[in-house]
KOLFIRO-283923 format. One record per residue: z negated, y negated, x of N, C-alpha, C in turn. Coordinates in steps of 0.001 Angstrom, whole numbers, padded with zeros to 6 digits. Layout:
N
SITE    n.pz    n.py    n.px   ca.pz   ca.py   ca.px    c.pz    c.py    c.px
SITE       Z       Y       X       Z       Y       X       Z       Y       X
...
//
This chain:
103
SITE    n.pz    n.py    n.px   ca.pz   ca.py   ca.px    c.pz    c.py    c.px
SITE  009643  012243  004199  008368  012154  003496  008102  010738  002979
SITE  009033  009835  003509  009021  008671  002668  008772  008309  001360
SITE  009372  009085  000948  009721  009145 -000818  008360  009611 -001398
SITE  007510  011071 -000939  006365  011276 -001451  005573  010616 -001060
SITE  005042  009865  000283  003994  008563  000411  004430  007498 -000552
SITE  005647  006757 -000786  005664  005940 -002172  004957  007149 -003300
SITE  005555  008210 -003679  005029  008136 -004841  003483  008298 -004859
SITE  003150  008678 -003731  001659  008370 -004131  000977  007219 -004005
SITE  001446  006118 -003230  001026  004535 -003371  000843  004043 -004707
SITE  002302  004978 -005232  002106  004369 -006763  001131  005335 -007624
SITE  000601  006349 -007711 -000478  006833 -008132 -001341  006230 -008381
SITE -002420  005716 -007048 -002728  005305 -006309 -002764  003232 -007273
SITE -001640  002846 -007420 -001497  001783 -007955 -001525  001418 -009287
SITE -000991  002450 -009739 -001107  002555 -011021 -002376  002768 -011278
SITE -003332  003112 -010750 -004753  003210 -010899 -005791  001947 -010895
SITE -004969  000904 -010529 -005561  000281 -010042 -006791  000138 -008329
SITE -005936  001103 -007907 -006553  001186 -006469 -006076  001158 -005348
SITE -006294 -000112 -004542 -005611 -000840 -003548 -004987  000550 -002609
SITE -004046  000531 -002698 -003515  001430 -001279 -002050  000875 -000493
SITE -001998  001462  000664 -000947  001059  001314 -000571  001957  001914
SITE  000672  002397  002516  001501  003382  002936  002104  003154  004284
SITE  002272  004098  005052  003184  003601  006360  004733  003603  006554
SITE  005582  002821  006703  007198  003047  006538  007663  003633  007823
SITE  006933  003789  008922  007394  004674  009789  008319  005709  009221
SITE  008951  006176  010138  009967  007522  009702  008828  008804  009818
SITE  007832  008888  011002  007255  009862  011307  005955  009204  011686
SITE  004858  009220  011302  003972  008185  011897  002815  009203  011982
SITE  001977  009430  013473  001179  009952  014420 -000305  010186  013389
SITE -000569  011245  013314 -002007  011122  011908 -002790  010665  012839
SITE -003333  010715  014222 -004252  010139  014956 -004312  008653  015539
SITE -002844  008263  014526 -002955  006928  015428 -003474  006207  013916
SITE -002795  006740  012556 -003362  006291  011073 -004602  006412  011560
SITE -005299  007265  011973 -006386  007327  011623 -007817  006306  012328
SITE -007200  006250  013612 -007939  005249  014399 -007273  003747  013708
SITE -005743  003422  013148 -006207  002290  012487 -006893  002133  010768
SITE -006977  003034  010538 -007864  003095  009006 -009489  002355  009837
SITE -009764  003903  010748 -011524  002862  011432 -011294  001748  011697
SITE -010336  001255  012605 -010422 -000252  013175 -010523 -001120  011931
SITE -010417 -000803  011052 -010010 -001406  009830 -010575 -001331  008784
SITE -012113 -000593  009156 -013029 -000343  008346 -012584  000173  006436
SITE -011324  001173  006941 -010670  001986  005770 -011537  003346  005396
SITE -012699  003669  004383 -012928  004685  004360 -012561  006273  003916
SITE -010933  005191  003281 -010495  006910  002793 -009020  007020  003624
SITE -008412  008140  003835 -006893  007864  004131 -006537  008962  003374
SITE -005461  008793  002862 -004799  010160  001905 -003441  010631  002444
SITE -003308  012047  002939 -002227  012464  003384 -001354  013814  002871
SITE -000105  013357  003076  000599  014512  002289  001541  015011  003175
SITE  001679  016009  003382  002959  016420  004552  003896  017478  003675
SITE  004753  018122  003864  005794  019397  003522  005495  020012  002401
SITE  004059  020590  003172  003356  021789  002076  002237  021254  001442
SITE  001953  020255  001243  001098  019198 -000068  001801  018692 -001165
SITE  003382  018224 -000603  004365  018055 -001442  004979  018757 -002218
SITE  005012  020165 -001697  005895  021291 -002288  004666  021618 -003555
SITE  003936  022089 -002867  002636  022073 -004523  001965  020835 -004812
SITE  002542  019598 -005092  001958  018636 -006011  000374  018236 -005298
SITE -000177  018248 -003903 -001431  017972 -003301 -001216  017001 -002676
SITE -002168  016861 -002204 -002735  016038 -000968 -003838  016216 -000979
SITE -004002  015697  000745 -005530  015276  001446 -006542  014396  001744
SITE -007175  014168  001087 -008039  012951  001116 -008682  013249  002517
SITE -009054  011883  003041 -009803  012360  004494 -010714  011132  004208
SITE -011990  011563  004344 -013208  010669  003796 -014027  010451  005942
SITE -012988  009773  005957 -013517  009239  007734 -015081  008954  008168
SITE -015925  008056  006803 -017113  008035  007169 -018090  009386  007177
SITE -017780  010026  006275 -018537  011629  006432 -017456  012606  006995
SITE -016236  012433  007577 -015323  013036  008407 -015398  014438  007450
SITE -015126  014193  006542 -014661  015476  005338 -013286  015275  004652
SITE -012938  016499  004574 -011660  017076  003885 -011494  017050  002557
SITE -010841  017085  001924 -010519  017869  000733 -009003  017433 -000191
SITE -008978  018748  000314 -007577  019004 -001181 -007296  018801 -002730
SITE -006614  018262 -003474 -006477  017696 -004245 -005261  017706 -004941
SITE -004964  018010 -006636 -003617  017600 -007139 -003508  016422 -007062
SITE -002064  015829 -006724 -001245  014277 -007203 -002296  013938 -008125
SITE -002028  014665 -009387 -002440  013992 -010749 -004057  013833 -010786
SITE -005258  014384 -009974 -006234  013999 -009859 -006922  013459 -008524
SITE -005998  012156 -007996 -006156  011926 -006859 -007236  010389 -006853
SITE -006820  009691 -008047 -007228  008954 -008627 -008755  009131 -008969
SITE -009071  009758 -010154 -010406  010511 -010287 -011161  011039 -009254
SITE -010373  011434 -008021 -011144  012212 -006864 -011952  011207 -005911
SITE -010943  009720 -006300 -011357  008921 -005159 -012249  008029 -005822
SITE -012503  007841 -006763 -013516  007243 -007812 -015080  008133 -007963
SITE -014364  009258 -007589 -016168  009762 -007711 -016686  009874 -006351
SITE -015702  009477 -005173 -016543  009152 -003652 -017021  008204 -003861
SITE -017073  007035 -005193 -017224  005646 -004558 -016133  004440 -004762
SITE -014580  004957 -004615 -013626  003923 -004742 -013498  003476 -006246
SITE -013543  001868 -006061 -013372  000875 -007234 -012387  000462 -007657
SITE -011940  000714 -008739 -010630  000061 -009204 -010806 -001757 -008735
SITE -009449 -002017 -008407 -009346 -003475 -008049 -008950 -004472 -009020
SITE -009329 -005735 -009160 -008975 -006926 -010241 -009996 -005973 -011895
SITE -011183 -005235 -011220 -012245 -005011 -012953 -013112 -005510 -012654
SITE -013588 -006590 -013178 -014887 -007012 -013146 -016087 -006104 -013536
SITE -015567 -005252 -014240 -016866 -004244 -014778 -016853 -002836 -014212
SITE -015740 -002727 -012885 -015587 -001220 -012091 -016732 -000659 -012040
SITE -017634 -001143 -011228 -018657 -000341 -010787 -019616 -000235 -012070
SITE -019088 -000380 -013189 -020170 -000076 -014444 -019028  001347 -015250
SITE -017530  000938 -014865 -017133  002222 -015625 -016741  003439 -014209
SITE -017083  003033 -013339 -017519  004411 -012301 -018991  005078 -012311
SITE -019965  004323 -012735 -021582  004688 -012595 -021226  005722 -014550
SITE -020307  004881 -015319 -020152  005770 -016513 -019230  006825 -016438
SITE -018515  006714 -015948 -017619  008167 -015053 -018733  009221 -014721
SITE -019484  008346 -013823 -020168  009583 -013428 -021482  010442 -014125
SITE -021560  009899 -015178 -022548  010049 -016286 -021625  011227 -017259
SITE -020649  010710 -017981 -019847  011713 -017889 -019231  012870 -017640
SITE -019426  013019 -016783 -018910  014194 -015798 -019795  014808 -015589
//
């Protein structure tokens, strides 16, 4: 699962939205997840077997401890309308408040 956590870092990056990935071979979702809190991380995004096989993943929104499923290709958009800011825009939080006007 190496290979699909890169490609979604780079999603994810290409977006301009800070993310980071674990290089573990197999790494414990309860132990990600207690260091996302320690670490005051409010989103973690996970993909296992059958997220990969159909193009998903899971966003896990830790501060309201909610779910939700999601294509690759709108993972970006998904995490922008919780709130997440593109990084290095000085004007993010003016084209997320217009995102959401939009929409």
């Amino acid at each position: 699962m190496m290979v699909e956590r890169m490609k979604v870092a780079k999603l994810l990056w290409d977006a301009n939205i800070s993310a980071e990935y674990n290089q573990q071979d197999n790494p414990k979702l309860k132990y990600e997840i207690a260091n996302a809190l320690d670490r005051n991380i409010p989103f973690i995004v996970v993909i296992g077997e059958d997220e990969a096989k159909e193009q998903k993943v899971k966003i896990k929104d830790l501060n309201a401890r909610t779910e939700e499923t999601v294509n690759q290709s709108d993972l970006a958009a998904a995490l922008r309308t919780k709130g997440v800011i593109p990084v290095g825009c000085e004007f993010a939080a003016e084209i997320l408040a217009s995102e959401r006007v939009n929409n």
